[in-house]
C-alpha positions, 0 to 999 in steps of 0.5 A: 833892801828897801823891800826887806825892810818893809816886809819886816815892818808889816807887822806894824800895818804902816800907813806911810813908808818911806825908805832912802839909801845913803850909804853913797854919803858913808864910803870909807867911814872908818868904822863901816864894815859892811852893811848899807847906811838907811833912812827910814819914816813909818808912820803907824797906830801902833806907835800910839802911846808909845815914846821916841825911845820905844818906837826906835826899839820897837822897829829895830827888834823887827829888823834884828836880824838885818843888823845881826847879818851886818846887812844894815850898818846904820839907820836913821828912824822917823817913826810916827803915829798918823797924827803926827804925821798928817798935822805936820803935813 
C-alpha cells in the first residue's frame, strides 16, 4: 500500500514522504470492514497557501479510489509545506 499511495501522491512532487501501517493497532474494530488503517506526513510546495481543511481534501481526492475500493479504511494526514517542516525540525 505504501507504494500505491506514493504513486497517487506524485502529482504533488513530495520533498518528504512518510508512510506507517497501523491497521495491527485496529484488529476488531467494529466499525473496520476491510481496508487497512495509514498514517501518512507529505510534505509539498503545493500545500503553500493552502489551509489544514484543503491539504487534507487535497491528498484525499488523489486517493479516492483507494478509499472507494475500501483498500484504505482510515488514514491519518500530516501534510506540510517545507517550511513547516524544516522549521520545526
Amino acid at each position: 500500500m505504501r507504494h500505491q499511495i506514493a504513486s497517487r501522491l506524485a502529482p504533488l512532487a513530495p520533498d518528504v514522504y512518510e508512510f506507517a501501517d497501523e491497521s495491527h493497532l485496529h484488529i476488531g474494530h467494529a466499525g473496520s470492514k476491510g481496508g487497512g488503517h495509514y498514517a501518512i506526513l507529505i510534505v509539498s510546495n503545493a500545500f503553500d497557501g493552502m489551509n489544514r481543511v484543503a491539504r487534507q481534501r487535497q491528498v484525499q481526492t488523489l486517493l479516492e479510489d483507494l478509499f472507494s475500493s475500501k483498500q484504505i479504511h482510515a488514514l491519518s494526514i500530516s501534510a506540510q509545506t517545507p517550511d513547516e517542516y524544516f522549521q520545526a525540525a
